[in-house]
N, C-alpha and C positions, 0 to 999 in steps of 0.2 A: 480525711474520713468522710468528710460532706460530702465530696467530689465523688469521691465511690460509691458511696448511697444513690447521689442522683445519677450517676454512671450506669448504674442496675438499673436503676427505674427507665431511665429510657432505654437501656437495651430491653428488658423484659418487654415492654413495651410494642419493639419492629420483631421483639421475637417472638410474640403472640400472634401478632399479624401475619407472618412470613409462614406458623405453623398452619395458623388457619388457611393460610392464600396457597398450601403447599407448596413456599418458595423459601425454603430455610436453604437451601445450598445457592440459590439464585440472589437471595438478596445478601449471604455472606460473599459473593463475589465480587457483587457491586459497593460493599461496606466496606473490603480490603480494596478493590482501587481508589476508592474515597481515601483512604489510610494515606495509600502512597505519596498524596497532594500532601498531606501533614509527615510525609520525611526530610521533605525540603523546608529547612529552616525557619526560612525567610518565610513561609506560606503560613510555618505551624506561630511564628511570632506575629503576624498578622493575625491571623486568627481569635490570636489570644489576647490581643490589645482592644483590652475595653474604650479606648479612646477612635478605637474606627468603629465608622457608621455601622448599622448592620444592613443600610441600602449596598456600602461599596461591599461586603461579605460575599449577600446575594448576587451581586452580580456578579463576582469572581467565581463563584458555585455554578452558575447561569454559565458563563463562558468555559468554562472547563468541564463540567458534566450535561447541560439541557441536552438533550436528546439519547445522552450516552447510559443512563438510570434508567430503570424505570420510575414511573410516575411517583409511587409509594415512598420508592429510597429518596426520589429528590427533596420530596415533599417533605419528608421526614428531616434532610437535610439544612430547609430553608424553617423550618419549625423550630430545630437548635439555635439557627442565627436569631429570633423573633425574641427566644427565650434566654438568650443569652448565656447558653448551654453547649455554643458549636468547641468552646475551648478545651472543653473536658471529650473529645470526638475518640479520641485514640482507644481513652479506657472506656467508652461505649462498645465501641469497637471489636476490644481484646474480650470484654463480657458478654458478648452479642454470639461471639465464637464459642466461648467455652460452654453456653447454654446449647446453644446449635450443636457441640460437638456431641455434651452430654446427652442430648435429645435422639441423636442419632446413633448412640452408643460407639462413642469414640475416643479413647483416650490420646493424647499427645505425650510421647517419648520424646524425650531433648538425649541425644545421641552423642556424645563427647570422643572423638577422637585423635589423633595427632595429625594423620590426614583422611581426607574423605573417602566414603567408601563408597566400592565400586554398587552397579545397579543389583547384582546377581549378591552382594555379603548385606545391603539395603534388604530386599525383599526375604531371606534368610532370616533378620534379626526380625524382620515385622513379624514372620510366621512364627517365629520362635517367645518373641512376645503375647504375640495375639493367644498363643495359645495357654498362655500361664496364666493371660488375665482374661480370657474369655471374651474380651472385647475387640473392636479391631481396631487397630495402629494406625496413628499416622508418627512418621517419624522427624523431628525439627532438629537436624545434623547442623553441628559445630563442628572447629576445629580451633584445638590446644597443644601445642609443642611441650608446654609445662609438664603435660600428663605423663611422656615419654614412650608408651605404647599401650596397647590396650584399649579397653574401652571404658566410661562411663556413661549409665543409661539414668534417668532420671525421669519419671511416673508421679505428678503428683507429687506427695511429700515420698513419697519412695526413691532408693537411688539403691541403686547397683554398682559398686566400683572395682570393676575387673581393670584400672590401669595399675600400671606398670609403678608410678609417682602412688599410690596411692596401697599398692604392698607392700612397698621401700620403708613408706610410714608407716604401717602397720606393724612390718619386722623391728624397724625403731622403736615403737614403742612397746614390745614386746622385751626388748631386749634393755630397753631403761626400767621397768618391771623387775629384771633380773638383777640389774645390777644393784636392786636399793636393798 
């Protein structure tokens, strides 16, 4: 719970900046290649081991990003190492987004289907989305065998379940209803 607290605090924080600098999509693009260095394990377990310096930190930041940031993001990046705040980076990150999305009037659909969908049934569900919620889509596609066909859409605390595994149970329990 601390972790998330201070998670917000420093996103709200580059995301004040980023509105004022009008670079909320420029500086989330450079926070998600940040991201990438912490998919890699061994980088995110570095990171997070209090027992390394925050000189050898910095300079992993330095040789992996100097030039490739701009000044703002880096700086911002060598600030979490100083404060001992770079370990919590990811859920900055993912909250850094979700203010940017909401800023920009953007909701994220998580798209559940057995397999991916083509570019032409993608832009289809966003129009067909965007239109119920007034906002505009973006769409974060899975894919689940489980489901067995169909689709499930997921909004926030909202879920839509048009699959296939997910009427099967429905009729189930409709039909143990019946029998009691």
């Amino acid at each position: 719970m601390l972790n998330l607290q201070l998670a917000l605090k420093y996103s709200t924080a580059i995301f004040e900046i980023a509105k004022e600098e009008d670079k909320l999509i420029a500086y989330g693009e450079e926070l998600a290649a940040v991201r990438e260095l912490f998919q890699i394990p061994q980088a995110r377990a570095f990171f997070q081991n209090p027992q390394v310096q925050s000189e050898a930190k910095k300079e992993l930041l330095t040789k992996c990003f100097k030039g490739e940031l701009s000044p703002m993001v880096f700086n911002f990046l060598l600030l979490l190492v100083d404060k001992r705040r770079i370990g919590i980076f990811e859920t900055i990150e993912e909250e850094y987004r979700k203010l940017s999305n909401k800023e920009r009037g953007i909701l994220i659909a998580d798209v559940t289907t057995v397999r991916g969908l083509s570019k032409r049934q993608q832009e289809q569900l966003q129009k067909k989305l965007a239109s119920i919620t007034n906002k505009k889509i973006q769409l974060r596609l899975h894919e689940d065998e489980k489901i067995l066909g169909g689709v499930i859409v997921k909004i926030g605390d909202k879920r839509i379940d048009g699959s296939v595994a997910g009427r099967l149970e429905s009729m189930r329990q409709q039909l143990m209803t019946i029998g009691n």
